[in-house]
Structure formats: structure tokens, C-alpha cells
C-alpha positions as MATLAB code, in Angstrom:
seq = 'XXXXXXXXXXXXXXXXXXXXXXXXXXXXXXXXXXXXXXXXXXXXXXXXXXXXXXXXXXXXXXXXXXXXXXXXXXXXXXXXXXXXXXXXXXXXXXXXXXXXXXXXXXXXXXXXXXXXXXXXXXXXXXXXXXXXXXXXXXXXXXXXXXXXXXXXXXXXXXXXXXXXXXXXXXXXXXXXXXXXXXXXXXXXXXXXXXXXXXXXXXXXXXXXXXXXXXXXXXXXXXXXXXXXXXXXXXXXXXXXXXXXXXXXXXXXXXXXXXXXXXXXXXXXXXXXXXXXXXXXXXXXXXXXXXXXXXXXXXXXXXXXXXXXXXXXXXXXXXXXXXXXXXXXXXXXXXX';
ca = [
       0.000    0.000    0.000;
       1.213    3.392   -1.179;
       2.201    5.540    1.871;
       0.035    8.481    1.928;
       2.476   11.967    1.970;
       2.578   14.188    5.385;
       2.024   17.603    5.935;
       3.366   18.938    8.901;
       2.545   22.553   10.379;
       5.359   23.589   12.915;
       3.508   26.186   14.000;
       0.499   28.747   14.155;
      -1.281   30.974   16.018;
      -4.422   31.557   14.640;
      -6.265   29.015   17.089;
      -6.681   26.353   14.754;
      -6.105   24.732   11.342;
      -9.753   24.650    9.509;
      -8.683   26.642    6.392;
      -5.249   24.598    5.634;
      -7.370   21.089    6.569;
      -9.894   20.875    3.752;
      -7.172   21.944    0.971;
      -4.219   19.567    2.366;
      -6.719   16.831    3.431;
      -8.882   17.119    0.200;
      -5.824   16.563   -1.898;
      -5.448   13.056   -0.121;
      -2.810   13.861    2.460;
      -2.101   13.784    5.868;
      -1.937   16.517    7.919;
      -0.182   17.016   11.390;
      -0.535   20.028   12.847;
       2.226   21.136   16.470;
       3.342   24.374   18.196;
       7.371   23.547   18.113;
       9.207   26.139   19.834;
      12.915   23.891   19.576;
      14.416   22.381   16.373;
      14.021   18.873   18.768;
      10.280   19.719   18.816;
      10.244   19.969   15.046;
      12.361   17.664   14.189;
      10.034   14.651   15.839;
       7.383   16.394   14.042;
       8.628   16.736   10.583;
      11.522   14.663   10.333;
       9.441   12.254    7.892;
       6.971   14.599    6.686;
       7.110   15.795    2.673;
       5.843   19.068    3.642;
       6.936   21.608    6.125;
       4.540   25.001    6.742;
       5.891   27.351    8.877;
       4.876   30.481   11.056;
       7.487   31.324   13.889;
       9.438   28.279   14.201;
      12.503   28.280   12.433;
      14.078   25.889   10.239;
      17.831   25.660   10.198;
      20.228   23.852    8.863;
      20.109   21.178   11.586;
      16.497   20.495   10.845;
      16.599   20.382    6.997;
      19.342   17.787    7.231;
      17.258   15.522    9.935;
      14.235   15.668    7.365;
      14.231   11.990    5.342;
      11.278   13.051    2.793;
      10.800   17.018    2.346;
      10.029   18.336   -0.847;
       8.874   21.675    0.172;
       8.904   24.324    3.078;
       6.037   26.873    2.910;
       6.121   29.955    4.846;
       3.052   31.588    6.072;
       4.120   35.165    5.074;
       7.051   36.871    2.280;
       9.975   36.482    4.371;
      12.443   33.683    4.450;
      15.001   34.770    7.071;
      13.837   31.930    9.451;
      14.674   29.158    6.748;
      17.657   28.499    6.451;
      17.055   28.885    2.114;
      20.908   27.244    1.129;
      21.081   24.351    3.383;
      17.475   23.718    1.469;
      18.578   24.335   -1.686;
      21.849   22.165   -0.745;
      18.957   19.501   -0.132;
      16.729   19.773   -3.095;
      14.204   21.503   -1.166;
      11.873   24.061   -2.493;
      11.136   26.938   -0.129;
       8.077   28.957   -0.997;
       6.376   32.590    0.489;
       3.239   34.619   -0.272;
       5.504   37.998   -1.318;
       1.713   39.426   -1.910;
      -0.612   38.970    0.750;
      -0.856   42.131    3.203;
       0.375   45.160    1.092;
      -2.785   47.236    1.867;
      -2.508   45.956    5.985;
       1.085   47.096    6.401;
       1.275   50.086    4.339;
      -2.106   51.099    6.518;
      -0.382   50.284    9.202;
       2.683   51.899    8.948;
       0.940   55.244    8.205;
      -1.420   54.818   10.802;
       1.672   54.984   13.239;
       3.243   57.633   11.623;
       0.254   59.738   12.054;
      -0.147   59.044   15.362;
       3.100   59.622   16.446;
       3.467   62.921   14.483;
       0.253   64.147   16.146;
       1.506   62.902   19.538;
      -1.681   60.567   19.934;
      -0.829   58.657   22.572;
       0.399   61.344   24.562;
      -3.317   63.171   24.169;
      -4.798   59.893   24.805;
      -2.619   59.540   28.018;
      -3.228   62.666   29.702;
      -6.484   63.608   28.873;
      -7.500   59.575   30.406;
      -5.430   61.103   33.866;
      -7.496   64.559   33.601;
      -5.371   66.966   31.875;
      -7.146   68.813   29.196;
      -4.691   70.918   27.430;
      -3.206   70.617   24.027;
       0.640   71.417   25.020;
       0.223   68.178   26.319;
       1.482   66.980   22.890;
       4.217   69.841   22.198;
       5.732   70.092   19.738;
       3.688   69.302   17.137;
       4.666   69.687   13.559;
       3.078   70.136   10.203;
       2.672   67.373    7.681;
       2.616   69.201    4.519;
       6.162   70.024    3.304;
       7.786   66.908    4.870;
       9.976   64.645    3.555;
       8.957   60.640    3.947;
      12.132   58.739    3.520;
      11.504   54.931    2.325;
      14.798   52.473    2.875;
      13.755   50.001    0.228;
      10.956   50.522   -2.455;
       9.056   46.877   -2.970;
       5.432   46.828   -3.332;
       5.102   47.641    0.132;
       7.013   50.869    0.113;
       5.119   51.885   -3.194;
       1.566   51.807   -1.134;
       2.868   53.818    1.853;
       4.581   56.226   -0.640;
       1.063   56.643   -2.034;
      -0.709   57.167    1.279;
       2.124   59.593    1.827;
       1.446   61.583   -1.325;
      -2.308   63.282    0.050;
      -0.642   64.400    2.877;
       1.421   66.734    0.674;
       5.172   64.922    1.461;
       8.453   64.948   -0.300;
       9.058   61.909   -0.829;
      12.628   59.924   -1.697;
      13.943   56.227   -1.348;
      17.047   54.315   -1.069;
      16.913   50.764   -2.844;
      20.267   49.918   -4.809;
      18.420   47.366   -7.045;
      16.454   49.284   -8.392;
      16.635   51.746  -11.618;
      15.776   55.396  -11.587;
      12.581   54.457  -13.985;
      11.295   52.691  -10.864;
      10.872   55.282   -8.825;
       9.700   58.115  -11.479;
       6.684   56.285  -12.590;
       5.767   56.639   -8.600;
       7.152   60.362   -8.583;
       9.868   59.726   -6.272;
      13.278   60.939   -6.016;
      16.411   57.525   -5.209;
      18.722   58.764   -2.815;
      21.978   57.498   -1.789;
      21.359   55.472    2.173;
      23.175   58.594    3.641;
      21.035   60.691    2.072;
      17.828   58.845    3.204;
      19.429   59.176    6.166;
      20.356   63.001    6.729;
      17.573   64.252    4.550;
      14.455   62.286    5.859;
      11.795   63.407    8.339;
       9.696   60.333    9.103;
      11.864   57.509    7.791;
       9.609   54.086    6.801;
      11.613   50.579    7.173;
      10.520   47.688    4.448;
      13.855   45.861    3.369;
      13.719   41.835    4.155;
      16.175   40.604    6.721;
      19.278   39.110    5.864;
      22.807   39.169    7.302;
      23.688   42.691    6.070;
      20.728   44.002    7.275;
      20.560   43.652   10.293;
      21.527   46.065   12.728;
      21.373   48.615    9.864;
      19.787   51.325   11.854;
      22.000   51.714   14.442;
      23.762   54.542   16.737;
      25.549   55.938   13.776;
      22.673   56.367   11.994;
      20.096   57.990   14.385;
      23.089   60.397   15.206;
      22.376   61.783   11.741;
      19.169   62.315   12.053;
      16.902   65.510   12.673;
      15.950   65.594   16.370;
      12.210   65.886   15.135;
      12.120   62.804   13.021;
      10.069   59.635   13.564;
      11.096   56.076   12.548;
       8.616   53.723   11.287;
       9.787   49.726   10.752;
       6.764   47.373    9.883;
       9.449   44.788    8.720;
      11.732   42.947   10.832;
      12.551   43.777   14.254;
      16.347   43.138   14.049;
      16.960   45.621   11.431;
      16.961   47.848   14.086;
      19.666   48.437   16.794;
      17.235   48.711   19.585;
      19.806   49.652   22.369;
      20.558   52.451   20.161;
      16.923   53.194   19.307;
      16.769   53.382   23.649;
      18.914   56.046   23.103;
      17.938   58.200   20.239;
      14.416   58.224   22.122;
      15.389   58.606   25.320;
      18.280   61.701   24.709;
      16.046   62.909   21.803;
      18.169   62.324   18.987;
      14.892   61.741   17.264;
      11.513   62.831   18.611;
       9.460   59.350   18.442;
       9.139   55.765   16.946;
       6.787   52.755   15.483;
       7.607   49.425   15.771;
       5.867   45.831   14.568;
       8.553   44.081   16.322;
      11.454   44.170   18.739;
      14.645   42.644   18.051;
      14.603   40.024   20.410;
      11.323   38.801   18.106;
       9.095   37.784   21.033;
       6.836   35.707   18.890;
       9.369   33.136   18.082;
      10.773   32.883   22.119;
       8.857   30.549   24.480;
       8.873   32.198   27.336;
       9.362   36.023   26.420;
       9.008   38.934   29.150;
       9.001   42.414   28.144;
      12.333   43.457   29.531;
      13.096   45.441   26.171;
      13.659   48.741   27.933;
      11.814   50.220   24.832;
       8.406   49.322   26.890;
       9.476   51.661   29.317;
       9.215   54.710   26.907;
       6.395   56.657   25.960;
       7.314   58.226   22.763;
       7.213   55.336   20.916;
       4.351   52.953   19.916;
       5.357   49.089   19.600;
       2.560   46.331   18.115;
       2.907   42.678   18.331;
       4.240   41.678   14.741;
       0.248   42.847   13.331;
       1.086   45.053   10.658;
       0.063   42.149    8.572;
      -2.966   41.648   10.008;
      -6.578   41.444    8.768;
      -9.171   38.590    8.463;
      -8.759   38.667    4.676;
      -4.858   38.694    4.864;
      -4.826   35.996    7.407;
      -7.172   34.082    5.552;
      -5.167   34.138    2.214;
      -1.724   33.424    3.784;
      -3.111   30.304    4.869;
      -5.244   29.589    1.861;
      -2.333   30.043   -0.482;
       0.702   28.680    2.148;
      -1.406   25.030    1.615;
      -1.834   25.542   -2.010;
       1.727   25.986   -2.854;
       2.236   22.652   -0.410;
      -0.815   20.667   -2.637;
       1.201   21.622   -5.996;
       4.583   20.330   -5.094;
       3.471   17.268   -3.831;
       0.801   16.633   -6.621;
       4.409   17.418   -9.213;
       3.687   21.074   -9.985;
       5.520   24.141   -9.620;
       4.900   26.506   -7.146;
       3.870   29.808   -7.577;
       5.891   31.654   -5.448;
       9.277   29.671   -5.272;
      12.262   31.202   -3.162;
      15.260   29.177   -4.088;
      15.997   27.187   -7.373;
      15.828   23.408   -7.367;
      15.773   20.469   -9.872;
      12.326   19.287  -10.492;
      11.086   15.463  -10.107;
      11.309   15.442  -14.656;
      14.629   17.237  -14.092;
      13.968   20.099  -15.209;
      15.437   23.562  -13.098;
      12.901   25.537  -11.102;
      13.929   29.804  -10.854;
];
């Protein structure tokens, strides 16, 4: 009797796995469904499985070389910096993403904390909710209109907050080295060198992936440089981000205020996380839990499509959204 393939899911939090179920399950596989927080956890989950979907948990090169029959490791989201994407390749393994899925949620996102830190919202919300009814509660406040947004990187991401941005009557100019000068005049904004982006930028919005040279690429250096009234805004990875240094720039004012999705330390992917980032202890700076990317329609389609890339590799199609380049079961070169 033919062994039927396995699906595993090292991880989710979205309280159960209803939406992936029906699509792996209907195809005629198995599906096994843990919360690994270790590579031991995963690897007696998945070390036989043909399928590996992924949320928090990362898989490293330990894991990928304890896996006997893995054909394909989906993530649940565009970046790839928790898969170890060589020592898959190495193995034949595709790795997939959704690049796609929450452009609208994070761009919203990032400008609705921009906003609210340039109009000092939480510190109105703060003192009027302890009885203090004054609006120098919230001074300085600065106008909008004649600004210059600052975008280090310009994927689609950066190209929906850039046109969120325009309304408000910005400047606006980006740094992204692999990109052409056509790219950013169809979208009527000005490439800049990084120190540029840097020195010239008033409210400075973070969307490069995370990879060895980027992290720590906002660091002491580069807040030095900055004006003392500008506001940093990462809705990408938390690591890109020095955040002893960000401490600092708050907390001496060598910028005026900050939004955050994520801390460095990256508390969804720790087990037993405490907030002991001093950055909690601030008030000029607003910090979500890794939810830029949320909606019910995003969440819904990352899982949708995380289990559809999954059902095509192991029913010998190509993915549509493949990572890394691999030889196909007819030999034939994927990417």
C-alpha cells in the first residue's frame, strides 16, 4: 500500500487549522498540525513529513538535514530569514512565500503609526485619560505638509505607503540599490543614496527583508544623523533595528518618536518572552505585536495560499511563489 504523503505545520497561532485542513486533506494527504518552539520539537514532528509550513518556528540547517522526505517548506508570510534557504537548496528543497498577501494591511499600518506619532496621539490619549485637558500636552507638534517621507527600500510595500504619503502633501525619496531610476519616477519619487535617506528624511519608513547585512542597519551611527524631530517607522523585521541604540535616540532625543511591529529580540518566536526590552518603558514610541500584517482577509489568504503551494509540489507542480531554485522530479530547473 502506497504511503500516503505528510504535511506537517510547525507552527500557528491563529487558534486552529480549519482553512489549511480541507485543501491539504482534500488533496489526499495527511496533515499534522504542532506548536514547536525547539528544532528537537520539530524535528520529531517533521523529520518524515514531505511538507513543512511554517509560522514562527525556524528551520535551520540542523532540521533540513534531519528531514528523510521534504520536498517543500512553505512559509506563512514573504519572508524567508527563518529558513535556512541554502542548506534547502543544498537539499533539493523548495522553499516557498506569499511575497503578496498584506500590502494594503502594512502600508495602513505603517501610516497609521506615523500619524499618530506625528500628532503625539498617545500622549493626548494619556493625559487627557489622567485629567489633563490641554493641548501642550502633545508639544511640539509639527506640520505634515512640506515633509519629507524617507523609504529604505521601495518593494510593493514601500510603493503603497509612498502613495498614502502623497495626500498628505510629502516629499518623498527612497534608497533601494536594485532598483533603476525608472522605478521610482513612474511613482514620482526621487532615489537617494542610504546617507542621504538618512540626513535628509523626516519620518523615515523601514521595508527591506532581513538578511545578514541588514541587520543592525539602523543603528547609533545612523540615528546620530538624524533631525531631532524625526520619527522612525519599521513594519518589517525587528532586528533591522539596533534597539539599544533606538533606547537612546528616544530617550536623549536624537529623534523625537518611533513605530515598531517588532522588537529585536522577536518575542513571537521565544517561548517564554518577558518584556524586559527597555523600549516598553518609553512613551514616545508605539510598539505592536508583529500585526502590521494583520486582517481577516490577509490571514485568511496566507493560509489559503501557504497550503496551495504545499498541494502543488506534492501533486508534481511548480509553485507559484518559489524562493530558491531546485531540480524538479522530470529534471527540469525551477527559478
Amino acid at each position: 500500500m502506497r504511503r500516503k504523503l505528510k504535511v506537517a505545520i510547525s507552527d500557528y497561532d491563529f487558534g486552529d487549522v480549519n482553512i489549511e485542513r480541507p485543501v491539504i486533506e482534500g488533496a489526499g494527504f495527511e496533515l499534522v498540525a504542532a506548536q514547536c518552539k525547539s528544532e528537537e520539537d520539530l524535528i520529531e514532528v517533521a523529520r518524515d513529513a514531505d511538507a513543512v509550513i511554517t509560522q514562527y518556528a525556524r528551520v535551520g540547517a540542523k532540521i533540513i538535514n534531519a528531514f528523510t522526505n521534504c520536498r517543500v517548506i512553505a512559509r506563512y508570510g514573504s519572508g524567508v530569514d527563518i529558513v535556512d534557504v541554502e542548506a534547502a537548496t543544498q537539499r533539493n528543497i523548495l522553499v516557498t512565500n506569499i511575497p503578496d498577501y498584506c500590502v494594503d494591511e502594512v502600508a495602513d499600518h505603517a501610516m497609521a503609526m506615523l500619524l499618530s506619532c506625528i500628532r503625539k496621539l498617545q500622549q493626548y490619549h494619556k493625559a487627557t485619560h489622567s485629567g489633563i485637558w490641554r493641548w501642550q500636552a502633545g508639544q511640539p507638534i509639527h506640520r505634515i505638509r512640506g515633509r519629507t517621507m524617507g523609504l529604505l527600500a521601495f518593494g510593493k510595500i514601500a510603493r503603497a505607503i509612498a502613495e498614502r504619503g502623497k495626500p498628505f502633501g510629502m516629499r518623498i525619496i527612497a534608497y533601494d540599490p536594485y532598483l533603476s531610476e525608472e522605478d521610482f519616477a513612474s511613482y514620482g519619487v526621487t532615489p537617494v543614496s542610504f546617507d542621504e535617506l538618512i540626513e535628509q528624511t523626516d519620518y523615515l519608513m523601514i521595508q527591506v527583508p532581513l538578511t545578514d547585512e541588514t541587520r543592525g542597519m539602523i543603528g547609533e551611527a545612523e540615528l546620530k544623523k538624524m533631525n531631532p524631530s524625526s520619527v522612525i517607522i519599521n513594519t518589517s523585521r525587528g532586528p533591522l533595528v539596533d534597539n539599544k541604540a533606538l533606547y537612546r535616540a528616544l530617550k536623549e532625543g536624537w529623534i523625537s518618536a518611533a513605530g515598531i511591529d517588532d522588537t529585536e529580540e522577536e518575542p513571537a518566536k521565544r517561548r517564554n518572552w518577558k518584556p524586559d526590552n527597555p523600549l516598553f518603558e518609553l512613551d514616545n514610541i508605539i510598539i505592536t505585536p508583529h500585526s502590521a500584517y494583520y486582517s481577516e482577509e490577509s490571514i485568511h489568504e496566507a493560509r489559503l495560499r501557504a497550503s496551495q503551494e504545499v498541494v502543488r509540489v506534492l501533486s508534481g507542480k511548480p509553485p507559484l511563489s518559489p524562493v530558491n531554485r531546485v531540480t524538479l522530479a522530470d529534471g527540469s530547473f525551477l527559478r
